[in-house]
Structure formats: structure tokens, C-alpha cells
C-alpha positions as CSV (number, residue, x, y, z in Angstrom):
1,X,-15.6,-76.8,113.9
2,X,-15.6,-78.8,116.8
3,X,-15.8,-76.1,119.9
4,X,-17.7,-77.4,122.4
5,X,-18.6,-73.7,123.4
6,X,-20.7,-72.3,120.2
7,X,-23.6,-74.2,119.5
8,X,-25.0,-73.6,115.8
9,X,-28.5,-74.2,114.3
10,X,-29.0,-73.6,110.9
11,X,-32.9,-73.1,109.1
12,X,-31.2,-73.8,105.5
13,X,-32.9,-75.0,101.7
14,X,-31.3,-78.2,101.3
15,X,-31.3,-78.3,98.2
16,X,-29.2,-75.3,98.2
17,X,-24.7,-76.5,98.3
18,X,-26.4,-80.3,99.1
19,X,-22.9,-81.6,99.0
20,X,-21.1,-79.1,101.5
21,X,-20.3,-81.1,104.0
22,X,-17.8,-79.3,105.7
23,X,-20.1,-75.9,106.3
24,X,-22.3,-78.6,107.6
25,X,-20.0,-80.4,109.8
26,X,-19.9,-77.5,112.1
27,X,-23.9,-77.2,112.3
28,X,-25.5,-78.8,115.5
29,X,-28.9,-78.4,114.6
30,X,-30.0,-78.6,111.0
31,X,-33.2,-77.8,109.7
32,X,-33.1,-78.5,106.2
33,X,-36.1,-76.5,104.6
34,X,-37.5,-77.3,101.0
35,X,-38.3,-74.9,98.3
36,X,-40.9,-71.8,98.9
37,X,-40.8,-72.8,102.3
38,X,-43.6,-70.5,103.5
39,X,-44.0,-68.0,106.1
40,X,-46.2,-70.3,108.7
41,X,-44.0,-73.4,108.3
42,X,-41.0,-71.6,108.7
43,X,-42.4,-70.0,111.8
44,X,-43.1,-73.2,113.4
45,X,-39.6,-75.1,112.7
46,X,-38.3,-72.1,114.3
47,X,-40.0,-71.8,117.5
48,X,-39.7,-75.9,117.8
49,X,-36.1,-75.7,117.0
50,X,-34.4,-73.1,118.8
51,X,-37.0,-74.0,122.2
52,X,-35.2,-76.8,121.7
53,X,-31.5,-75.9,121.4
54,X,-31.9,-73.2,124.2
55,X,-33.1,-75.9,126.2
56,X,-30.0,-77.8,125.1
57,X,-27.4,-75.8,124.5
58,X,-28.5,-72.8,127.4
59,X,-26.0,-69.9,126.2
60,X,-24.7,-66.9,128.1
61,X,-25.7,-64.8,124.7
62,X,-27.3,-65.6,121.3
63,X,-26.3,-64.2,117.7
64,X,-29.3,-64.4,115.8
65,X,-29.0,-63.7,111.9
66,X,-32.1,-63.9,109.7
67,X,-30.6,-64.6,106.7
68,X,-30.2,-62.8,103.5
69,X,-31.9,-65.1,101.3
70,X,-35.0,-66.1,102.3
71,X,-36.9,-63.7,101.5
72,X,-39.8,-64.6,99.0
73,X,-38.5,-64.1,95.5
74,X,-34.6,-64.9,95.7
75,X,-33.1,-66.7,93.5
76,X,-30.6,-67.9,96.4
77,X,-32.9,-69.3,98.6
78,X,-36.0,-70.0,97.1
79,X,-38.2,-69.9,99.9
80,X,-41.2,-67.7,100.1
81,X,-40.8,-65.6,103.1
82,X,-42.4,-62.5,103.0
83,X,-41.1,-59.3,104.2
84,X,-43.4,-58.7,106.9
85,X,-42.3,-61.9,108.5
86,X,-38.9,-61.2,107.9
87,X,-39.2,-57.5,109.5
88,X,-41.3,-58.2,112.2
89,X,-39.5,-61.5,113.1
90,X,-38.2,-61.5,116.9
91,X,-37.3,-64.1,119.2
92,X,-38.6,-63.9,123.0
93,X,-35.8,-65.3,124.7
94,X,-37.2,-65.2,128.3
């Protein structure tokens, strides 16, 4: 995807689909995570990482989508975050 108006960043195991470079093409910010990624780690590349884009990128509105593997457990992701991080998570956008 090559529209200059949606600005993609992606918290993904990189291990997971390594060799899909065409889903990745369309990603402008990519932070590749390693297995049982945990709960504080993830955190932090988050906060870092979208501070960052919203600094960049400065959208009129955001779509924000957890994910539906990374939860602690799944086979999918293999990461390790729990479900009170994934529950609770929220992003202060002001």
C-alpha cells in the first residue's frame, strides 16, 4: 500500500510469516517483537513507538487494534501478554 494518507505501525513476532513481504511492505513502523515478549517490554515499545509516529504521522483519528494473538498462551503469537494488560491496555492520546 503506498497511500500517503494511512500511516501503519505494527507491534508483530517476527518470527511469525518472516517472509511476508508484501503485508510488510505496507507497514511504516515495524516493531518486530521476539517470542514470550512480556507484558513490561511490550509496554515500553509501545509507548516509545506510537509517541513516536503520532509525533510523525499526526492523524485526524486513530484505529487502534490490540491484536488477537498476543495474549500469553497462543499458539499464534507466542508472546506472553497477560490478560490484565491486554484488558486494561489504553492509549492516552492527549
Amino acid at each position: 500500500m503506498d497511500d500517503e494518507r494511512v500511516f501503519i505501525m505494527d507491534m508483530y513476532n517476527r518470527q511469525i510469516y518472516p517472509h511476508d513481504h508484501y503485508a510488510k511492505n505496507g507497514i511504516k513502523c515495524k516493531i518486530e517483537l521476539e517470542n514470550h515478549t512480556n507484558d513490561k517490554t511490550y509496554l515500553r515499545l509501545l509507548h516509545v513507538n506510537l509517541e513516536k509516529c503520532l509525533n510523525e504521522f499526526q492523524p485526524d483519528f486513530v484505529v487502534y487494534n490490540a491484536g488477537t494473538d498476543i495474549l500469553e498462551g497462543d499458539p499464534l503469537g507466542n508472546l506472553d501478554i497477560t490478560s490484565e494488560v491486554y484488558i486494561y491496555l489504553r492509549v492516552d492520546f492527549n
